[in-house]
N, C-alpha and C positions, 0 to 999 in steps of 0.2 A: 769661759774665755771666748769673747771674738774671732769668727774668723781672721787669718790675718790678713785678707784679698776679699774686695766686693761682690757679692754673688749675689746675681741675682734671676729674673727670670723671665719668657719673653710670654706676653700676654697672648696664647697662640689664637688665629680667628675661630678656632671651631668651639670656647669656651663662650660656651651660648648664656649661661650667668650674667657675664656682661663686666665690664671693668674694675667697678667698685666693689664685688664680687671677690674678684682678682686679687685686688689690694690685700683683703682681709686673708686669702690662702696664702700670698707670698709672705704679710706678716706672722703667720702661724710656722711660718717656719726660717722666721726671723732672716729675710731676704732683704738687701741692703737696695736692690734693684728693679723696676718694672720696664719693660719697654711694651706699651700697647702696640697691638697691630691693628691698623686700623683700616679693617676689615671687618665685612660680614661673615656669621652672626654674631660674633663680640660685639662690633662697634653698633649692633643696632638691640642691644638688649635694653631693656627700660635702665634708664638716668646714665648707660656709656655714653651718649652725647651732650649731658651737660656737664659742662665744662667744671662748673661751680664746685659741682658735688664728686667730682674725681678730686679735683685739688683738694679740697676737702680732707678724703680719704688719705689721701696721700700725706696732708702733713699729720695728720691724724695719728697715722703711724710712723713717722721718720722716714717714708721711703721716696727715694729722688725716682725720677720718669725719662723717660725719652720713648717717642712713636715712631714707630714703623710706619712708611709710608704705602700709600695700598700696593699691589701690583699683582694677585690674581686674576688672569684673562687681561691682563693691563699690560701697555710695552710703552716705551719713551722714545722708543725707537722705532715706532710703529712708520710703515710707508706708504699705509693710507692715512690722509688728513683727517677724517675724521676720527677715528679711532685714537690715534696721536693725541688731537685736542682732547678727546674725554679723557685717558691717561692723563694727559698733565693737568687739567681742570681737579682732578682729584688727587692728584700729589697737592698743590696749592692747598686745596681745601683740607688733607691733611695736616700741615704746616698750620695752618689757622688754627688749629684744633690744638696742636701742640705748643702753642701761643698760648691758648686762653687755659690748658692746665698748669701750665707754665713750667712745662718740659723746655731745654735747653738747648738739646742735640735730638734728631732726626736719622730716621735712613732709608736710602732710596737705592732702588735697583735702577741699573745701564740701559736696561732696557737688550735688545735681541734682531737678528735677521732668523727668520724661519729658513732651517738648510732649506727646503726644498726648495726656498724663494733665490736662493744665492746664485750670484755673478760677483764679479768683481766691484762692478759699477753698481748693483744693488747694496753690497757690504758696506764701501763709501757712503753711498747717499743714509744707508741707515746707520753710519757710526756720525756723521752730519746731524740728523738728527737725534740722537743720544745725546750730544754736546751741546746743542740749543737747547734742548731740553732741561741738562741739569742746568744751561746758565739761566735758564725762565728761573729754576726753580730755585737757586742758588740768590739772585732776586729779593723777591721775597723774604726766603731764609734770611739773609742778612738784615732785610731791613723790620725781622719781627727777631732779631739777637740769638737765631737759633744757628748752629752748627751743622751743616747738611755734611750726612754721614755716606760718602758710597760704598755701598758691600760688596764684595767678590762671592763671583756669581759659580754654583758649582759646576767642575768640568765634566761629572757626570752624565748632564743632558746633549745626548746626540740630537734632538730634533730643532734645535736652536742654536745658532751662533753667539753667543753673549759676549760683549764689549770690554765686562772687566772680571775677568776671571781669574788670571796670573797676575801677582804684582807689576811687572813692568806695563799689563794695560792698566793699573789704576795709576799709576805713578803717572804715564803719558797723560789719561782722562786730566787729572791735577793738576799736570804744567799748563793744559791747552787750556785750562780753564784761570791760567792766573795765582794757583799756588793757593784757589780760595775754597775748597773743598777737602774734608776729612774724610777718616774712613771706619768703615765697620766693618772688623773681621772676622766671617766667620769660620771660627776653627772646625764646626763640622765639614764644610766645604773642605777646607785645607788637606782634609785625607785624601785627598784627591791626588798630595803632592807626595804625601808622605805622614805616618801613624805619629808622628812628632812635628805638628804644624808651627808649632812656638816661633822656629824661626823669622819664619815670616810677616812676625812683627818688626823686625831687623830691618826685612827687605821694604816694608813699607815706612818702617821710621816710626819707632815707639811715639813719639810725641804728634805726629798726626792719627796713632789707631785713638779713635776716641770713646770706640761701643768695641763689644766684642760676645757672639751668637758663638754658645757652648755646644754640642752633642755629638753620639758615636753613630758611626757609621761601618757596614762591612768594609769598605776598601773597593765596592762595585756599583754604588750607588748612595743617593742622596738618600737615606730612609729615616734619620733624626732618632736612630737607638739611643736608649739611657745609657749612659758614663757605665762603662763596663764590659756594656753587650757589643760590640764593633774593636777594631783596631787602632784610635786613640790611646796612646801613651801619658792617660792625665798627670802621673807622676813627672814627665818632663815637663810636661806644660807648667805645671805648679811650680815645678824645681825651678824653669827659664823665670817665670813670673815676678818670683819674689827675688831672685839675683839681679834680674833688669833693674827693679825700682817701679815697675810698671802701674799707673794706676786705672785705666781704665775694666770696668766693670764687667764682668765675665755673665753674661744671661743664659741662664740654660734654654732651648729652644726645643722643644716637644711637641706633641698635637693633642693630647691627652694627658689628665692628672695624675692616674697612676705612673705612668713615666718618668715625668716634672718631679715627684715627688720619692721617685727609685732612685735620678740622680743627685737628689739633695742629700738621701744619705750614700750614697758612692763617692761624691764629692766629700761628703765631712768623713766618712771612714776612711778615707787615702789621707784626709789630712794627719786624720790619726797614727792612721799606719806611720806617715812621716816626721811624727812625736809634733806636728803641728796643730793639736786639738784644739778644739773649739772652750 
């Protein structure tokens, strides 16, 4: 039997294999979902960058896509110009990319002030540009049919200030920007709020979450444990999920396959447990 919720999984940068790689591991374990990071060394393994041969793979096995866009050592929100322009020159190019696999929906990080850089008037200027940023990027998105996804960013990091961390900074991001950006939420971050994030599909408004980054964490930091190992309450989540009507695609988010693949069966065993087998 089917899952009855899309699961799927996030194509982490450190799977040095490379994309189409990916495909074929998330099809083995009948993953309805891929979102690339399109990051090094995934995105630079032989044939992750053509375009051709991901789509390919992809319908090859039935599995729908969406890309992560870069942001290792990257900020959008960067308050030097230079820096800034590389950052967005590579979300764009991202976006191309998720064009030509013919991924749908996108997601981009807010971007940050470095605490140690903060003033009042530095947070301004660098939430000023966060919001140029995603409307550059937003831009494009629109005009290659794709759904730019912003993620809420974990409150875990003390050495960074980040833009959208709590729902009401994405919800503000989203009005300043015209009601024209979705979101992608990750429920690892969400422990942040509390072992029962589901909520916060509410607060964001089921019909704009459009992606949604899976994994457990202790309750003290961002470490992306398998479904099990941290304070995540997958039972609520499951239980909110399918009462909502929810359909947006649950990716599990790992750095490593044996992980990826400890939460594929924690996820289908809880389903079980809750007489929802597969």
């Amino acid at each position: 039997m089917p899952r009855p919720l899309p699961l799927g999984a996030v194509c982490f940068s450190e799977y040095a294999e490379g994309y189409e790689s990916f495909v074929e591991l998330a099809a083995s374990r009948d993953l309805s979902w891929i979102e690339f990071k399109y990051e090094p060394p995934a995105r630079e393994a032989a044939g992750s960058l053509d375009p051709g041969r991901v789509a390919a793979a992809l319908a090859r096995r039935g599995i729908s896509a969406s890309v992560h866009l870069p942001f290792d050592e990257l900020n959008i929100a960067d308050l030097d110009d230079g820096m800034l322009e590389e950052s967005l020159r590579l979300q764009l190019e991202g976006l191309r990319f998720a064009a030509a696999i013919g991924a749908r929906r996108a997601t981009i990080h807010s971007g940050s002030l470095p605490a140690k850089d903060y003033s009042p008037a530095a947070f301004a200027e660098s939430k000023r540009r966060c919001l140029s940023s995603l409307g550059r990027a937003l831009e494009l998105a629109e005009s290659l049919g794709i759904a730019l996804c912003l993620e809420n960013g974990n409150g875990y990091t003390r050495s960074a200030l980040k833009h959208a961390v709590a729902p009401c900074h994405m919800r503000e991001i989203r009005e300043k920007l015209g009601g024209r950006i979705g979101f992608t939420l990750d429920l690892g971050h969400g422990t942040y709020f509390s072992a029962d994030p589901s909520y916060l599909v509410e607060e964001l408004g089921p019909e704009l979450v459009l992606l949604a980054h899976l994994h457990d964490n202790s309750g003290r930091a961002d470490e992306h444990r398998p479904l099990g190992a941290g304070v995540l309450r997958l039972d609520k989540l499951i239980a909110a999920y399918l009462a909502g009507g929810w359909s947006f695609p649950l990716s599990l988010e790992h750095k490593n396959v044996p992980d990826l693949m400890a939460s594929v069966e924690r996820f289908d065993a809880e389903l079980a447990r809750m007489s929802l087998a597969r």
